[in-house]
N, CA, C and O atoms as a CHARMM CRD file, in Angstrom:
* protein
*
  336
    1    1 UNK  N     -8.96400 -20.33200 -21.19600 PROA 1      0.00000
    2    1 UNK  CA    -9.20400 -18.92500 -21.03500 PROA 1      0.00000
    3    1 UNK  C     -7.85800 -18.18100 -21.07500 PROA 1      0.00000
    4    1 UNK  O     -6.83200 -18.86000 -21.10500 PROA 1      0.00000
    5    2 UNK  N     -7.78700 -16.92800 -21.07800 PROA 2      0.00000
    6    2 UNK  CA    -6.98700 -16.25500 -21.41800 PROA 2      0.00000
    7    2 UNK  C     -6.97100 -14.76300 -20.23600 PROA 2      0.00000
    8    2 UNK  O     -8.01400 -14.58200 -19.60700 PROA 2      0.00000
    9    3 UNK  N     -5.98900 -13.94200 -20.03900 PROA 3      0.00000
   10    3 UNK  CA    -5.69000 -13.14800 -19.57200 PROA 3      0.00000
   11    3 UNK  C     -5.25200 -12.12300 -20.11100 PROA 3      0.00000
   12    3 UNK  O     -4.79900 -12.39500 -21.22300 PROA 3      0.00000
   13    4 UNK  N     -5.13300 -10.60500 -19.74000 PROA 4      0.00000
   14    4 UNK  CA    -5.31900  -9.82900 -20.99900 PROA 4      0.00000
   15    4 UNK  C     -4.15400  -9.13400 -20.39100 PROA 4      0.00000
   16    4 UNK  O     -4.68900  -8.56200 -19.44100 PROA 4      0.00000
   17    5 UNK  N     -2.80100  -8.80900 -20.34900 PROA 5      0.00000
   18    5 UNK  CA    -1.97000  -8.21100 -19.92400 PROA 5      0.00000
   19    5 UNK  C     -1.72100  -6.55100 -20.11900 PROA 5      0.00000
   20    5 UNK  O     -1.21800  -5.64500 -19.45500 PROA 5      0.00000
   21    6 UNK  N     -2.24300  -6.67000 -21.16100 PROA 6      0.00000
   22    6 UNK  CA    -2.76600  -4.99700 -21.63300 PROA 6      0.00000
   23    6 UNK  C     -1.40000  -5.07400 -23.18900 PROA 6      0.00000
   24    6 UNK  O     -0.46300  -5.86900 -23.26900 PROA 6      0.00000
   25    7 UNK  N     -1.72800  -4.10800 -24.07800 PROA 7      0.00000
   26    7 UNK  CA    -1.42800  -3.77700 -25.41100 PROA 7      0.00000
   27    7 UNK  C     -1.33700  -5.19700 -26.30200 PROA 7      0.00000
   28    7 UNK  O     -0.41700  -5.68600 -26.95800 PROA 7      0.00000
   29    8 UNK  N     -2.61900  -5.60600 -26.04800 PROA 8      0.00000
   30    8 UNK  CA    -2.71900  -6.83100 -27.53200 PROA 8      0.00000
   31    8 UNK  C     -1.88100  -8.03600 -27.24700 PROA 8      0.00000
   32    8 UNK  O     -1.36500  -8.74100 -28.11400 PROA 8      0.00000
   33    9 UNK  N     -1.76600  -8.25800 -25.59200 PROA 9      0.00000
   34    9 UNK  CA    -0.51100  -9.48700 -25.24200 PROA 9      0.00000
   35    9 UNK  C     -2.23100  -9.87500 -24.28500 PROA 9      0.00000
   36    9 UNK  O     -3.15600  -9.22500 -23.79800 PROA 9      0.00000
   37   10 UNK  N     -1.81100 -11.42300 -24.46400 PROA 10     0.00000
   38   10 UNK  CA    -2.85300 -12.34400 -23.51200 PROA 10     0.00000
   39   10 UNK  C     -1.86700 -13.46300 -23.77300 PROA 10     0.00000
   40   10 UNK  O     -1.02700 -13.66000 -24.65100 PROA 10     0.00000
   41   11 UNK  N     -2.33800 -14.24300 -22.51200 PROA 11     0.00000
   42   11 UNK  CA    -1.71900 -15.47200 -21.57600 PROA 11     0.00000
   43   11 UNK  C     -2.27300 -16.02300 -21.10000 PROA 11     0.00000
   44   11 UNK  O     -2.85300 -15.77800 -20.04300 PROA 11     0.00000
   45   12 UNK  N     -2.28800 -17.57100 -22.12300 PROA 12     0.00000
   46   12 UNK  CA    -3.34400 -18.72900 -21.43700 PROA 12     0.00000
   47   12 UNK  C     -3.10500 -18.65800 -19.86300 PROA 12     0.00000
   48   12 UNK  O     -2.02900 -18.58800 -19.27000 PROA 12     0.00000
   49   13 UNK  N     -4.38900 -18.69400 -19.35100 PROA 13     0.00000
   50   13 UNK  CA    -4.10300 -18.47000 -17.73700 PROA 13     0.00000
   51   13 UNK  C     -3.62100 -20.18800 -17.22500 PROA 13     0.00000
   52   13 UNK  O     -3.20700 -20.34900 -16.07700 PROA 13     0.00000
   53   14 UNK  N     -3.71100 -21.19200 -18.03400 PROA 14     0.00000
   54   14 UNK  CA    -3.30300 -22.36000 -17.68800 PROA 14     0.00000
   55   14 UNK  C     -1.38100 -22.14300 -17.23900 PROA 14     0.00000
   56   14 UNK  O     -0.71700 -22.53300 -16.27800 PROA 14     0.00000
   57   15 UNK  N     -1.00100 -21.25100 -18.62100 PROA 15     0.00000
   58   15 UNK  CA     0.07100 -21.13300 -17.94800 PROA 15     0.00000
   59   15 UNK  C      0.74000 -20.29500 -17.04400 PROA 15     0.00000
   60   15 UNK  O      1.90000 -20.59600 -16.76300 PROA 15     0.00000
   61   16 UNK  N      0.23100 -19.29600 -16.53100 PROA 16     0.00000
   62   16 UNK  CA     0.34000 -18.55900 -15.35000 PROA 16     0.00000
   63   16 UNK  C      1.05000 -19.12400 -14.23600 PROA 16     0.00000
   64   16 UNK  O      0.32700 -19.65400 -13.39300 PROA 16     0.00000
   65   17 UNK  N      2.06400 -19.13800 -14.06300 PROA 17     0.00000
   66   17 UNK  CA     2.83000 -19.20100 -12.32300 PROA 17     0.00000
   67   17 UNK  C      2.59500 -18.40300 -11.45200 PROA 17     0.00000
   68   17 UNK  O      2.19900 -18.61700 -10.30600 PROA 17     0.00000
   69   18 UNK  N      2.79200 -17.59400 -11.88100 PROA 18     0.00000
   70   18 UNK  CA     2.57000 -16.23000 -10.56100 PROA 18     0.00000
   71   18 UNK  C      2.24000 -15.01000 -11.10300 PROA 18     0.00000
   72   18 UNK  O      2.28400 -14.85700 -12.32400 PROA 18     0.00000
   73   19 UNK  N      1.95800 -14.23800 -10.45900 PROA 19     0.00000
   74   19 UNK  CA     1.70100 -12.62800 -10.77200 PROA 19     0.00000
   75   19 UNK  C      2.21300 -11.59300  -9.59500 PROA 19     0.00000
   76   19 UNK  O      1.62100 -11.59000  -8.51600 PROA 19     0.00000
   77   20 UNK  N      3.13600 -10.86700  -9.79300 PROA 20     0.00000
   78   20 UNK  CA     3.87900 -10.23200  -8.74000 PROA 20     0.00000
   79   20 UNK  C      4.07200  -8.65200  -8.84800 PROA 20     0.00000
   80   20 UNK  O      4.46900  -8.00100  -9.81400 PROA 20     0.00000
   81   21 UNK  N      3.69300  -8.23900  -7.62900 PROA 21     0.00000
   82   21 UNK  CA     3.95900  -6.61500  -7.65700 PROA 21     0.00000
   83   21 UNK  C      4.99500  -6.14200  -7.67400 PROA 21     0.00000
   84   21 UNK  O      5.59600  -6.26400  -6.60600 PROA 21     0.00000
   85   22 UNK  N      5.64200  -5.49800  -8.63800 PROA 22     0.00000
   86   22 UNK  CA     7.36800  -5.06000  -8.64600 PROA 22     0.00000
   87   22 UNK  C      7.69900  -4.09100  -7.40200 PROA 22     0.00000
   88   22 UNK  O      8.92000  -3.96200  -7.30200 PROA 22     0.00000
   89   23 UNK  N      7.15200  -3.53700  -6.64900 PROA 23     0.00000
   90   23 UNK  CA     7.15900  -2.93100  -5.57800 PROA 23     0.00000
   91   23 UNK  C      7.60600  -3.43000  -4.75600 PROA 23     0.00000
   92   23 UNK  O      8.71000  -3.10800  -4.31600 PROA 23     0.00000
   93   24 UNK  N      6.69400  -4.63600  -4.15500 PROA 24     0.00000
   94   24 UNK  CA     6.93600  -5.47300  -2.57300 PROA 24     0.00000
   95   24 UNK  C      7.82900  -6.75600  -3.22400 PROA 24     0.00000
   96   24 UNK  O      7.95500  -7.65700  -2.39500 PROA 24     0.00000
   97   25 UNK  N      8.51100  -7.05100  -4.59300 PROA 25     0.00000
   98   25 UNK  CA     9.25900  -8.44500  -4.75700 PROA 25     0.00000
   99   25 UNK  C     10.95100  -7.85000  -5.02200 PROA 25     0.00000
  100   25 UNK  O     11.96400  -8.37800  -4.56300 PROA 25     0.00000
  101   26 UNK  N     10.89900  -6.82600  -5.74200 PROA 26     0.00000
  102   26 UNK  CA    12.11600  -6.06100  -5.99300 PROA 26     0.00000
  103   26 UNK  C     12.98100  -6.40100  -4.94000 PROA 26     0.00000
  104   26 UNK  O     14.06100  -6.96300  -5.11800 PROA 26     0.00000
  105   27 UNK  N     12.34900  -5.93900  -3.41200 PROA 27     0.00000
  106   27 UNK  CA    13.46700  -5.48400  -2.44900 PROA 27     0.00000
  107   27 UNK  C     14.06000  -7.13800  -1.82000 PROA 27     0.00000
  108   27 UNK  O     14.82000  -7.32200  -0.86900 PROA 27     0.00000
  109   28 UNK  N     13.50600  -8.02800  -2.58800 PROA 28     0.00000
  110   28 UNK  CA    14.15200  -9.79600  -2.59100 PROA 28     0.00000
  111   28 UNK  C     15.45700  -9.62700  -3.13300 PROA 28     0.00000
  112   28 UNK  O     15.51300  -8.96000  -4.16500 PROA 28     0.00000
  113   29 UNK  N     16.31900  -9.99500  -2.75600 PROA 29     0.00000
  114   29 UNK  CA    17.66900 -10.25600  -3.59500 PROA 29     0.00000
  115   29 UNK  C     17.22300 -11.57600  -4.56200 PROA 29     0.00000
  116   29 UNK  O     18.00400 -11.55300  -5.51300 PROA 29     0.00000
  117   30 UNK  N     16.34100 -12.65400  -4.70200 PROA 30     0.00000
  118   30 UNK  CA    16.23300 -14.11900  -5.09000 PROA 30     0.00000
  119   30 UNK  C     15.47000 -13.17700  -5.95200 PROA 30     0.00000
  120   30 UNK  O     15.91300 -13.26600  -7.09700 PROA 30     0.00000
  121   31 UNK  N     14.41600 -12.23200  -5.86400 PROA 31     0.00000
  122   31 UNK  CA    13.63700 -11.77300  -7.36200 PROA 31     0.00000
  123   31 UNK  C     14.35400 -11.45900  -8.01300 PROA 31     0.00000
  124   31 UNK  O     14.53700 -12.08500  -9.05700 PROA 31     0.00000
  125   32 UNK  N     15.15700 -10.24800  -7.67100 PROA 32     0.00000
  126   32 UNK  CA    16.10900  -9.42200  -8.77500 PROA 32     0.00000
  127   32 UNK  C     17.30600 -10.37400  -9.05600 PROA 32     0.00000
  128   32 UNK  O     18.28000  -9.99900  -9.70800 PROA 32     0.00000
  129   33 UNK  N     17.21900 -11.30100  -8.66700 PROA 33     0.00000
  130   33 UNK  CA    18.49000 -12.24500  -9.42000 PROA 33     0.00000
  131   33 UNK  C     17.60500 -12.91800 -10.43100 PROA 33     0.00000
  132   33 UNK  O     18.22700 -13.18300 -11.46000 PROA 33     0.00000
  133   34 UNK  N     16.41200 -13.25400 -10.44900 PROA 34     0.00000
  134   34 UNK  CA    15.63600 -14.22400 -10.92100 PROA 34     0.00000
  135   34 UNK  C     15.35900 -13.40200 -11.99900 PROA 34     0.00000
  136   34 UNK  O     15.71200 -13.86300 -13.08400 PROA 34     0.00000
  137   35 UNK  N     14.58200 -11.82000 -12.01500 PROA 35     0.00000
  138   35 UNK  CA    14.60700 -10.89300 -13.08100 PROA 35     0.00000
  139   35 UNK  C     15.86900 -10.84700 -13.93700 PROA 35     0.00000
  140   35 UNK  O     15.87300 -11.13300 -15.13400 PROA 35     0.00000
  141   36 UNK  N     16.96100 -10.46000 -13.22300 PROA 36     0.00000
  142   36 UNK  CA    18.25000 -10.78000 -13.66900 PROA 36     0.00000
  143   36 UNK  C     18.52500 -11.68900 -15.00900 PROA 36     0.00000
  144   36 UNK  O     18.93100 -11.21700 -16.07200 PROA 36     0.00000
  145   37 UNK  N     18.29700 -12.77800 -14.82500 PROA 37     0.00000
  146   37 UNK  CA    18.57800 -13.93900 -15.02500 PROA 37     0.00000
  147   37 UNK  C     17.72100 -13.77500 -16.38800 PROA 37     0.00000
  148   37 UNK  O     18.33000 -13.76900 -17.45700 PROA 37     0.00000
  149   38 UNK  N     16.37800 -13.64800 -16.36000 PROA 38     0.00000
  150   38 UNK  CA    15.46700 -14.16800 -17.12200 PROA 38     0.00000
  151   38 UNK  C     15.95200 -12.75600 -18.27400 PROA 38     0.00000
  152   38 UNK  O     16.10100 -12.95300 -19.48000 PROA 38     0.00000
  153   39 UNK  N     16.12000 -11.56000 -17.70500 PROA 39     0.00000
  154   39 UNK  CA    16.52400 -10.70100 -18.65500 PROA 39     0.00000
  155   39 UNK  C     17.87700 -10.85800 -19.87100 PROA 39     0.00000
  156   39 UNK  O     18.06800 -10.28100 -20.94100 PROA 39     0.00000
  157   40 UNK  N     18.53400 -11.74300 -19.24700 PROA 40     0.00000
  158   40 UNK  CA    19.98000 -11.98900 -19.83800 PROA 40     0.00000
  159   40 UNK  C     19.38300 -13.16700 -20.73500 PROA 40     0.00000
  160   40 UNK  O     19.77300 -13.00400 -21.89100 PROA 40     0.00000
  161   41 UNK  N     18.77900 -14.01100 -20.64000 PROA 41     0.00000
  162   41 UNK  CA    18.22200 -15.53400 -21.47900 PROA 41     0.00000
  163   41 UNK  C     17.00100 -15.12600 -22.74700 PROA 41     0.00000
  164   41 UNK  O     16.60500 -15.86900 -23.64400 PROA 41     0.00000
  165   42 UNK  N     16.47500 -13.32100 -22.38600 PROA 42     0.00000
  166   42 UNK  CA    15.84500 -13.07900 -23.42200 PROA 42     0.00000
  167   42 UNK  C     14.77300 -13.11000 -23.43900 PROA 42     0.00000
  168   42 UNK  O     14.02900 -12.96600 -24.40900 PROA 42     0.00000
  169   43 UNK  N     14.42300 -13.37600 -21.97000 PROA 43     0.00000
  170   43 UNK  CA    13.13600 -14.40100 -21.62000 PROA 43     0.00000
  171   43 UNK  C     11.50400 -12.84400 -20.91000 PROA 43     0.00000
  172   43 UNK  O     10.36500 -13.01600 -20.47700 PROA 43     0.00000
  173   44 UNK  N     12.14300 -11.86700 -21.11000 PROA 44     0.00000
  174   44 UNK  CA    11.42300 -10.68200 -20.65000 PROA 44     0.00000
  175   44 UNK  C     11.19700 -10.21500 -21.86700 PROA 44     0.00000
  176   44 UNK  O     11.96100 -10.07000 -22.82100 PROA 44     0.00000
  177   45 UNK  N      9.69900  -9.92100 -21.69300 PROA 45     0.00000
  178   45 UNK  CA     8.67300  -9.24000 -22.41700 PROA 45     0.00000
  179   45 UNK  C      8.03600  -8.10400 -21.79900 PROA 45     0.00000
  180   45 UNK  O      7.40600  -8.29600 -20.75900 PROA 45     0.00000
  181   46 UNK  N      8.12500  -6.74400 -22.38000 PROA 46     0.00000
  182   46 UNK  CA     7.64400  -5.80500 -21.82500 PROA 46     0.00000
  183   46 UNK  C      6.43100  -5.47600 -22.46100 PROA 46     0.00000
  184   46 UNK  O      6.36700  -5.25100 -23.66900 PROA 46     0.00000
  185   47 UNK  N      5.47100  -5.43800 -21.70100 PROA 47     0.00000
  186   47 UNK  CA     3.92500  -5.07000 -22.59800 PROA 47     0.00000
  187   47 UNK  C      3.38000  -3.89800 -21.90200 PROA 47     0.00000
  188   47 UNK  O      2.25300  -3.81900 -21.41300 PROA 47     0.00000
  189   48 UNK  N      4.55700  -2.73200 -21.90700 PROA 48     0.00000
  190   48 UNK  CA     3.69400  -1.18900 -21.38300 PROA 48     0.00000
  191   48 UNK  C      5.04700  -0.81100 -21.88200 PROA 48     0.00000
  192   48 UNK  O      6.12300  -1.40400 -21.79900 PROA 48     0.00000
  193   49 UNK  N      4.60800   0.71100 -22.60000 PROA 49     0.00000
  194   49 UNK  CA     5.96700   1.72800 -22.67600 PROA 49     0.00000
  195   49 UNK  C      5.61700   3.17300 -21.28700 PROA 49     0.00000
  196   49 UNK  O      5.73800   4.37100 -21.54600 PROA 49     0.00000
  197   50 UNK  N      5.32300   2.78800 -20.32800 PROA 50     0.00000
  198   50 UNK  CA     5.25400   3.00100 -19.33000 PROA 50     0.00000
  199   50 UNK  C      6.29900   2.31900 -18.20400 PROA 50     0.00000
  200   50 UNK  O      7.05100   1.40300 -18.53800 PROA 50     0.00000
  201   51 UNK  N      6.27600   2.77500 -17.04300 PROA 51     0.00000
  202   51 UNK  CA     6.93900   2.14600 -15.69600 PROA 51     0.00000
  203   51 UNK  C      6.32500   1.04600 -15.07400 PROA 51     0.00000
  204   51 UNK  O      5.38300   1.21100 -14.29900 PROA 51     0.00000
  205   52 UNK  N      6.84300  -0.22400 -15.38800 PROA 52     0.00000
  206   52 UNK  CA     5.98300  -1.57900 -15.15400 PROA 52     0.00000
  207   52 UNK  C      5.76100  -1.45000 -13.91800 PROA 52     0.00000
  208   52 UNK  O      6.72500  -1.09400 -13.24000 PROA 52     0.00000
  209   53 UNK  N      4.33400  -1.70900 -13.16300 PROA 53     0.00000
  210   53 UNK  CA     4.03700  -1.89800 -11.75300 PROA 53     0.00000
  211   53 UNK  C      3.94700  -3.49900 -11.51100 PROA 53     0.00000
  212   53 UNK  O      3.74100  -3.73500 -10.32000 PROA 53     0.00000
  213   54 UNK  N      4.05300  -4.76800 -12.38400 PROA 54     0.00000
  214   54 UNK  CA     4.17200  -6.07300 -11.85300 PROA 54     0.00000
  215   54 UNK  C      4.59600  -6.48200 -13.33800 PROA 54     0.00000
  216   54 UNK  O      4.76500  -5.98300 -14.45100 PROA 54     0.00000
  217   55 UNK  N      4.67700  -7.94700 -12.52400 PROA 55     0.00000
  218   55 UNK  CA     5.22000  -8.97100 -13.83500 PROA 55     0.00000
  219   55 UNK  C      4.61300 -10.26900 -13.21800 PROA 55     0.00000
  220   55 UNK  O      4.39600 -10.72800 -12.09700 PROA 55     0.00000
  221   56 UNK  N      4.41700 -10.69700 -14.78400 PROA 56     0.00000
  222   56 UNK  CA     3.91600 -12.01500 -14.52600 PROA 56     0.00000
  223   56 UNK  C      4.44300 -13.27400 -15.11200 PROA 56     0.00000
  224   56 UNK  O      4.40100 -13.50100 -16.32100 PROA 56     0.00000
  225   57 UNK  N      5.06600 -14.29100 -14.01100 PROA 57     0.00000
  226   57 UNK  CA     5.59100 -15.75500 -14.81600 PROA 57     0.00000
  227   57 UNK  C      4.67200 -17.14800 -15.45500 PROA 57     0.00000
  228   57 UNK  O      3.97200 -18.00700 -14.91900 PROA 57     0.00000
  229   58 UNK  N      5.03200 -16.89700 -16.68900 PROA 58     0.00000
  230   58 UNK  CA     4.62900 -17.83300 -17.50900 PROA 58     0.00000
  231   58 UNK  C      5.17300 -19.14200 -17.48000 PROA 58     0.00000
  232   58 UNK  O      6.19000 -19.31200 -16.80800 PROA 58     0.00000
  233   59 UNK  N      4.64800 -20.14100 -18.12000 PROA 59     0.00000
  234   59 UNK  CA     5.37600 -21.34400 -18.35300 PROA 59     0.00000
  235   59 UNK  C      5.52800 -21.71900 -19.62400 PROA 59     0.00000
  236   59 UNK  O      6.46500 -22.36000 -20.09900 PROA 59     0.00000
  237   60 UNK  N      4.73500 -21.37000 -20.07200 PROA 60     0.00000
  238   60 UNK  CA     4.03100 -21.68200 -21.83800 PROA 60     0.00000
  239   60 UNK  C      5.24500 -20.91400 -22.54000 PROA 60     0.00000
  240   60 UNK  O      5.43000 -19.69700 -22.50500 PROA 60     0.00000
  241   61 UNK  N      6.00400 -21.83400 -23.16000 PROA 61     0.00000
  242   61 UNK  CA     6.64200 -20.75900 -24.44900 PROA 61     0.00000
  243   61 UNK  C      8.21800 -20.86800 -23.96000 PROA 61     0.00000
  244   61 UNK  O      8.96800 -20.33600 -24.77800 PROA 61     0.00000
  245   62 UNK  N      8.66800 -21.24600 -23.19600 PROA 62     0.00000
  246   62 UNK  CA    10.10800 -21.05700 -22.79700 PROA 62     0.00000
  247   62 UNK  C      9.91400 -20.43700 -21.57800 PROA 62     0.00000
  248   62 UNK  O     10.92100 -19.75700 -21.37700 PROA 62     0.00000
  249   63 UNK  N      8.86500 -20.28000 -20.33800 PROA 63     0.00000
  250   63 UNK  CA     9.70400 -19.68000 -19.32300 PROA 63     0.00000
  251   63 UNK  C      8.90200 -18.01000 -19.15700 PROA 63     0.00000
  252   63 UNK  O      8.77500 -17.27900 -18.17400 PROA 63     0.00000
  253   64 UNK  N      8.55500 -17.88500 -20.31400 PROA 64     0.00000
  254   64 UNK  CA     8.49200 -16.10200 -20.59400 PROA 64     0.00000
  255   64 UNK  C      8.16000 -15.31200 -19.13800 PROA 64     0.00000
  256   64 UNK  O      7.70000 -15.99100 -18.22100 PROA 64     0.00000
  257   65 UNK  N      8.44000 -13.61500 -18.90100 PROA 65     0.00000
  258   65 UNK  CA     8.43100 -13.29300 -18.26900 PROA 65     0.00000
  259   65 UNK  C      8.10600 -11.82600 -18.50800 PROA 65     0.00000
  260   65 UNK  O      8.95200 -11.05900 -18.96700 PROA 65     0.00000
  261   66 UNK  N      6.42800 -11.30600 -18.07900 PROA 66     0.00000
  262   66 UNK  CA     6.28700 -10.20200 -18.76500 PROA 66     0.00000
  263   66 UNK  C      5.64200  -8.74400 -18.04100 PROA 66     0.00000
  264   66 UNK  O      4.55900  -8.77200 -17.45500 PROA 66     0.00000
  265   67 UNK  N      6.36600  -7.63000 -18.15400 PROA 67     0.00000
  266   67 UNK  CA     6.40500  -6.67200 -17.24100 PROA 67     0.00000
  267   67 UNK  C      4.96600  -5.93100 -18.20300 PROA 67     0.00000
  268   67 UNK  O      4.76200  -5.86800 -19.41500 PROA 67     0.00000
  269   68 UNK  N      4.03300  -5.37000 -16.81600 PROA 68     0.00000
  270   68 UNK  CA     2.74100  -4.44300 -17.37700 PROA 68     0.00000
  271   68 UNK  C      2.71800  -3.62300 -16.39400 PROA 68     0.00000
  272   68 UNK  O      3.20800  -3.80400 -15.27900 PROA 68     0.00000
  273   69 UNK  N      2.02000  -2.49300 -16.87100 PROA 69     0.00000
  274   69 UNK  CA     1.46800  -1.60200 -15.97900 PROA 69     0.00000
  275   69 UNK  C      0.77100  -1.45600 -14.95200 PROA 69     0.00000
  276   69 UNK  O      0.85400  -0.65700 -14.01900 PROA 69     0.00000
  277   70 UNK  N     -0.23900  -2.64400 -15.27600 PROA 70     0.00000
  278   70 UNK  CA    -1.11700  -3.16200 -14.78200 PROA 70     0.00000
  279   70 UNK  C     -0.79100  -3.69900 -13.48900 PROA 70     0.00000
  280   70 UNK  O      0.17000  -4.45600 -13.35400 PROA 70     0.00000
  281   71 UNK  N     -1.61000  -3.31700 -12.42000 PROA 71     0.00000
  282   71 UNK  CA    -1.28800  -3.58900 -11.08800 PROA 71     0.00000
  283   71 UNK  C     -1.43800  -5.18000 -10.44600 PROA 71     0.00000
  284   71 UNK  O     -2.59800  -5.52000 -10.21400 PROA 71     0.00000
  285   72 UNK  N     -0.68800  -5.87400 -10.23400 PROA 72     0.00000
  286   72 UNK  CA    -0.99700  -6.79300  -9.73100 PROA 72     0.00000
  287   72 UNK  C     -2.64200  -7.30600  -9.50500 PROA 72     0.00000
  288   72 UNK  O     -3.33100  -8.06400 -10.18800 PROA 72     0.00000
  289   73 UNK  N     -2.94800  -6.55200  -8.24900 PROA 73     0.00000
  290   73 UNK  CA    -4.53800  -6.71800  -7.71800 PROA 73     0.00000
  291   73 UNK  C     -5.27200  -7.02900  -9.22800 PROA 73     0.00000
  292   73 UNK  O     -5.91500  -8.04200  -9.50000 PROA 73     0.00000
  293   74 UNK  N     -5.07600  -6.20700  -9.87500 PROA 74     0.00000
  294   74 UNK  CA    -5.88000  -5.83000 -11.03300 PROA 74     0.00000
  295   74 UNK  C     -6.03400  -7.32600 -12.07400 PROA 74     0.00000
  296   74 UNK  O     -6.95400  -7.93700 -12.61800 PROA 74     0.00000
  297   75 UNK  N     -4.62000  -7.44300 -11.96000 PROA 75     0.00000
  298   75 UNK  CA    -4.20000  -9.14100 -12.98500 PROA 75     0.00000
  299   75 UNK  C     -5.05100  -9.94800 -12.26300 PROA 75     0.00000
  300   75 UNK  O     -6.03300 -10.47500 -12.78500 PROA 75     0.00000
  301   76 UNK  N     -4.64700 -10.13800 -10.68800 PROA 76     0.00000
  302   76 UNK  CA    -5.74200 -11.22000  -9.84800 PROA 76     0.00000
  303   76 UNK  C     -7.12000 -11.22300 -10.05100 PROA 76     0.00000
  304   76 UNK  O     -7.82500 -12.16100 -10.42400 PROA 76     0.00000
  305   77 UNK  N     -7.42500 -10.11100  -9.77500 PROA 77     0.00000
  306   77 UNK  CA    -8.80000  -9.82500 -10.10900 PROA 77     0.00000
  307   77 UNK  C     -9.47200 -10.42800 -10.98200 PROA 77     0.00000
  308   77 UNK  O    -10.33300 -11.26500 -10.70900 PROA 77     0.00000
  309   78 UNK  N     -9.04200  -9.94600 -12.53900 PROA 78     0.00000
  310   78 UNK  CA    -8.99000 -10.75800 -13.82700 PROA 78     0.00000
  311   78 UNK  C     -9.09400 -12.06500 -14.04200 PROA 78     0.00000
  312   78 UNK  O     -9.88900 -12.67500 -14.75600 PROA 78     0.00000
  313   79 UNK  N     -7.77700 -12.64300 -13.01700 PROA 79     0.00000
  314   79 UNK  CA    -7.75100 -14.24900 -13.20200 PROA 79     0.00000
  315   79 UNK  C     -8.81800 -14.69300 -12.13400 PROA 79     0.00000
  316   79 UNK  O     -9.11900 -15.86800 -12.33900 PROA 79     0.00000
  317   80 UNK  N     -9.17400 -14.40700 -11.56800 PROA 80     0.00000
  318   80 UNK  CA   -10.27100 -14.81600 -10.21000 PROA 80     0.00000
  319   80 UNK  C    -11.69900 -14.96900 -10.97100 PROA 80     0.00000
  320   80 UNK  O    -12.27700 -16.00100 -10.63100 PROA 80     0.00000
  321   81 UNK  N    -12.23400 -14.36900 -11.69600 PROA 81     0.00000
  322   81 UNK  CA   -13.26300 -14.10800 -12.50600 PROA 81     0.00000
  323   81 UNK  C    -13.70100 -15.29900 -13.59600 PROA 81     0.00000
  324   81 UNK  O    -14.81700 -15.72300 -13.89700 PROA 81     0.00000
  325   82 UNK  N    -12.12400 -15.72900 -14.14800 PROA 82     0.00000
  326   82 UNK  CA   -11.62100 -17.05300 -14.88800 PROA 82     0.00000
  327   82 UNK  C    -11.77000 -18.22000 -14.12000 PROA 82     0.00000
  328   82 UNK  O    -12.48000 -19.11400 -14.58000 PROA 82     0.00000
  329   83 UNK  N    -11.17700 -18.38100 -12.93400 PROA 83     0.00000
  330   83 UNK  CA   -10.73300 -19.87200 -12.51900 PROA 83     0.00000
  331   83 UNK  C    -11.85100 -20.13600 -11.00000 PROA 83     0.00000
  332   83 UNK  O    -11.55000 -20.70700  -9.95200 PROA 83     0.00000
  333   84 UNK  N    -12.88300 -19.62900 -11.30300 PROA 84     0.00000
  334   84 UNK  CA   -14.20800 -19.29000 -10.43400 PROA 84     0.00000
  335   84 UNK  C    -14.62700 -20.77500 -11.21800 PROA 84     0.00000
  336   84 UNK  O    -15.72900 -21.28700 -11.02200 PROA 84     0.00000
């Protein structure tokens, strides 16, 4: 199954690590080094020309790491519906 991140991007939910609200993970020094990090390796994908409200870590593909609009709850939601 698949997950729909919004603008024509989906993500086998097999590879899904996490799904995180940029709000409550930001104020981590270990996220924003970890964002950091993944931004410098190339490894961030933005799928909103909007102000990303979460991001979600992949495994599939190198690592990828991809910022949406889409609210956290909203991604869970989604994947909950799937892995039922």
């Amino acid at each position: 199954m698949y997950l729909h991140l919004g603008q024509n991007v989906v993500v086998p939910t097999g590879d899904i690590v996490g799904i995180f609200d940029l709000d409550n993970t930001t104020c981590s020094h270990a996220t924003r080094d970890f964002l950091r990090q993944a931004e410098e390796a190339g490894r961030v994908v933005s799928v909103t020309d909007d102000v990303p409200r979460s991001f979600v870590v992949a495994d599939g593909g190198g690592g990828q790491v991809y910022l949406t609009q889409l609210a956290a709850a909203t991604l869970v939601k989604r994947g909950a519906l799937i892995y039922r």
